[in-house]
C-alpha positions as a Python dict, from the first residue, in 0.01 Angstrom:
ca = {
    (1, 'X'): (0, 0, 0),
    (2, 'X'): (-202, 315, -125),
    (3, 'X'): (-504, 345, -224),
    (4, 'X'): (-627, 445, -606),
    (5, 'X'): (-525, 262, -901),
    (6, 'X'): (-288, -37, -833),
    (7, 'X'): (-98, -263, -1083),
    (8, 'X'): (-95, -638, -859),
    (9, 'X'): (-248, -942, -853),
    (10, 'X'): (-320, -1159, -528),
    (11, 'X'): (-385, -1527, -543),
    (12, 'X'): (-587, -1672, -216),
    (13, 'X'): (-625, -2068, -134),
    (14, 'X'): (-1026, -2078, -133),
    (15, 'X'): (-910, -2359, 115),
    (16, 'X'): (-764, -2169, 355),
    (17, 'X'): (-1070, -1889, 295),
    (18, 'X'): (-1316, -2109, 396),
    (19, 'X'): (-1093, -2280, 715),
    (20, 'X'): (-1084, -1891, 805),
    (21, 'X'): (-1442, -1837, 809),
    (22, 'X'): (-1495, -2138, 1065),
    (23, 'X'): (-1162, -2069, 1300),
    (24, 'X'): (-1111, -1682, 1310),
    (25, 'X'): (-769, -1793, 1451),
    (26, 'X'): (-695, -1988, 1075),
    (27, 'X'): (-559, -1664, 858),
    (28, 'X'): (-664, -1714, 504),
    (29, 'X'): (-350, -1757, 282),
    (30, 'X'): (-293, -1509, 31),
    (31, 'X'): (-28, -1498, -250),
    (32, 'X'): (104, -1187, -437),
    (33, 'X'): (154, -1299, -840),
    (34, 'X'): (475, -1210, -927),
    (35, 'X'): (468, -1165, -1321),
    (36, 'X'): (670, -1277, -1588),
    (37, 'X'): (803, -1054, -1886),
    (38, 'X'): (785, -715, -1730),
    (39, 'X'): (441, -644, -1892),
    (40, 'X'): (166, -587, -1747),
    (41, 'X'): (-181, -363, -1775),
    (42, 'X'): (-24, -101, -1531),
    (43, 'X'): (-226, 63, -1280),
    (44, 'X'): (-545, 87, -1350),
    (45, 'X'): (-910, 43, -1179),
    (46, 'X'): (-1253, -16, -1243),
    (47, 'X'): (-1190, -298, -1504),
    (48, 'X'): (-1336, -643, -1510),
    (49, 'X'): (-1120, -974, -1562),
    (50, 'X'): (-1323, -1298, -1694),
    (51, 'X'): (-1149, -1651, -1688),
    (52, 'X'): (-1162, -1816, -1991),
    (53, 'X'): (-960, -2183, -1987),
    (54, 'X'): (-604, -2075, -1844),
    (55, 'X'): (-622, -1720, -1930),
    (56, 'X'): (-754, -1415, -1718),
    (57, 'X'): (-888, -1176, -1996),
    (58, 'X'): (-886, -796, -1861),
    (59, 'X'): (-1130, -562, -2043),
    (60, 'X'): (-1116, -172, -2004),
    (61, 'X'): (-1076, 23, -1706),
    (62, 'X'): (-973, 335, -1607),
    (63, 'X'): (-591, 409, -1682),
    (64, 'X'): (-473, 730, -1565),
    (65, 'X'): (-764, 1007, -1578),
    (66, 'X'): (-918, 833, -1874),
    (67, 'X'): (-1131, 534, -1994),
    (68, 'X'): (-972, 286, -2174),
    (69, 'X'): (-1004, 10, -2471),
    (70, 'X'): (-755, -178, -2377),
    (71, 'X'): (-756, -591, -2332),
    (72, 'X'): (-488, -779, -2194),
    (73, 'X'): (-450, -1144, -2102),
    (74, 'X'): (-268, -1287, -1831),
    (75, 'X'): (-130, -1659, -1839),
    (76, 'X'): (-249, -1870, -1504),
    (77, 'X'): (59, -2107, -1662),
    (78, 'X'): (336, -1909, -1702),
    (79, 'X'): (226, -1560, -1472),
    (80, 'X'): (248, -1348, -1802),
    (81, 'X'): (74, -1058, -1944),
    (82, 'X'): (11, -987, -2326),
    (83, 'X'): (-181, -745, -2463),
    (84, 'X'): (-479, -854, -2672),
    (85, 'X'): (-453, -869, -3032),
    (86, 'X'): (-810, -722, -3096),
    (87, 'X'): (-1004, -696, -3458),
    (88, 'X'): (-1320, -705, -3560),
    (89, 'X'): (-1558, -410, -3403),
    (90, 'X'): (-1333, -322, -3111),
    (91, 'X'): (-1568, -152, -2863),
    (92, 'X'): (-1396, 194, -2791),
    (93, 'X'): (-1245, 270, -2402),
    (94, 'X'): (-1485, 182, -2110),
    (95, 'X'): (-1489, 145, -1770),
    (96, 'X'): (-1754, 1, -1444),
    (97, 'X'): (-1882, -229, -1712),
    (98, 'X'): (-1968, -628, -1690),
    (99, 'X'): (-1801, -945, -1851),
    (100, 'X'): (-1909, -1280, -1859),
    (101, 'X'): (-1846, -1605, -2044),
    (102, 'X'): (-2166, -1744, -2260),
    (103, 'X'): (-2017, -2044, -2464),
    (104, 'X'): (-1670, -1940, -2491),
    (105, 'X'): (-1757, -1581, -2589),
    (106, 'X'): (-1653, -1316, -2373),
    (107, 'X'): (-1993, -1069, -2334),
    (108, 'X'): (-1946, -750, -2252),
    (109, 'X'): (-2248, -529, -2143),
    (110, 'X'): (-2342, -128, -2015),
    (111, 'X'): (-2109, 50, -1814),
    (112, 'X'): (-1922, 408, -1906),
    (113, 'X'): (-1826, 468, -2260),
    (114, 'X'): (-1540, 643, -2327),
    (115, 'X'): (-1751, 966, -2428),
    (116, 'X'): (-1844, 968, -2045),
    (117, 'X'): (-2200, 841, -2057),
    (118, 'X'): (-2333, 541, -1927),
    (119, 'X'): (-2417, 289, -2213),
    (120, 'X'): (-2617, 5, -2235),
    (121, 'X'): (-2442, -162, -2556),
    (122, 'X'): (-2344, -525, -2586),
    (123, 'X'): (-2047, -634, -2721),
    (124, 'X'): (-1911, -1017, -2782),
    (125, 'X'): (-1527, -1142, -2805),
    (126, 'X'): (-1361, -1456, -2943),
    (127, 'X'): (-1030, -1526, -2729),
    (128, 'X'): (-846, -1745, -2996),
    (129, 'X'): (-536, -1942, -2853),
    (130, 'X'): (-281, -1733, -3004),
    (131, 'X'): (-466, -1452, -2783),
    (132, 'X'): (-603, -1283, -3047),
    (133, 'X'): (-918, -1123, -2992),
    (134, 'X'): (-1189, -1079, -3267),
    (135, 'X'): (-1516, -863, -3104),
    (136, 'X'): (-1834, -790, -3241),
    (137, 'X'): (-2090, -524, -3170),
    (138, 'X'): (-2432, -704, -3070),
    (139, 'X'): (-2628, -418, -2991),
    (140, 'X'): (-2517, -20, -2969),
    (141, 'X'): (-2691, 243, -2721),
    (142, 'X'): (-3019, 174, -2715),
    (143, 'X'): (-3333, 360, -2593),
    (144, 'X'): (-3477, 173, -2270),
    (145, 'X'): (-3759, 23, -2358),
    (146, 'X'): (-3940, -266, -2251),
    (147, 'X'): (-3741, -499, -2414),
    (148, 'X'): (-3378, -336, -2342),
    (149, 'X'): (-3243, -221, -1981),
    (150, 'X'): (-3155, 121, -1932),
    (151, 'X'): (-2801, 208, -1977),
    (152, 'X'): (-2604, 120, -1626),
    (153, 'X'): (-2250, 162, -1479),
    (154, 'X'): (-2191, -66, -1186),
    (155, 'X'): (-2434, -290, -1216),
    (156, 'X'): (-2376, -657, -1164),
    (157, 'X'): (-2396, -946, -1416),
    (158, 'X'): (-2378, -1331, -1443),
    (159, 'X'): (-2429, -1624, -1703),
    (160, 'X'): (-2643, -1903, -1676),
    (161, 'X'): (-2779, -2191, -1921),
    (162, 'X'): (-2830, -1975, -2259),
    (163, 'X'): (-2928, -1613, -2023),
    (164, 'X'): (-2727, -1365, -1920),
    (165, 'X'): (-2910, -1186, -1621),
    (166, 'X'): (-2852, -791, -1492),
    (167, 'X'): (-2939, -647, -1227),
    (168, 'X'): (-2903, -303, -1020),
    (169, 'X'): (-2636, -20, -1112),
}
């Protein structure tokens, strides 16, 4: 396997992880997803995946040379991609962003916009069963100030209670 943008999907036993990290003899047991349908997001890198219920919900990315808007949802059920259905304010390509679920709402926050600048927006998204997605724009660029971070690539985020917290990048 190369290295660079790659189009599969492993599956490990967290079982079998954590056996491994007690008994370096115990190998950790990993599973290549073999999809359904013949679609899939294609190669791509610097995306981030969020699991909401059964579904894996891929946001952005870099595709070829280029950022991209793209968000596709895989199926933990049946192993099958679809690309999102998006509406609303559809937050244009990005890539070395964050995701992470608040309530059911997919957050999405900072990373490069598609212009090639780091951003600090925030943007929201409904995953509806029928995989549509409807997003909304919570805040746009901002200016750092004391009450908004600077705009960030890399960085890492996670939810908790009613906070989402940020840190480096």
């Amino acid at each position: 396997m190369g290295a660079g943008q790659l189009d599969n999907m492993w599956r490990v036993d967290i079982d079998s992880l954590l056996r491994a990290m007690e008994d370096a003899s115990f190998p950790a047991h990993w599973e290549q997803i073999q999809y359904k349908g013949g679609k899939s997001p294609g190669r791509i890198s610097h995306h981030k995946c969020t699991v909401i219920g059964d579904k894996v919900v891929l946001v952005g990315g870099i595709l070829g040379d280029s950022s991209n808007g793209d968000t596709w949802i895989f199926d933990l059920r049946t192993n099958q991609w679809e690309a999102g259905k998006s509406s609303g304010e559809v937050p244009q390509g990005m890539d070395d962003h964050t995701t992470v679920l608040s309530e059911k709402q997919l957050v999405v926050f900072g990373g490069f916009g598609s212009h090639g600048c780091r951003v600090n927006s925030v943007h929201s998204a409904q995953v509806n069963v029928n995989n549509t997605i409807v997003w909304a724009t919570v805040s746009n660029d901002q200016a750092p100030s004391k009450t908004c971070p600077a705009p960030r690539n890399s960085h890492s985020a996670v939810s908790h209670g009613n906070s989402i917290f940020v840190f480096g990048g």
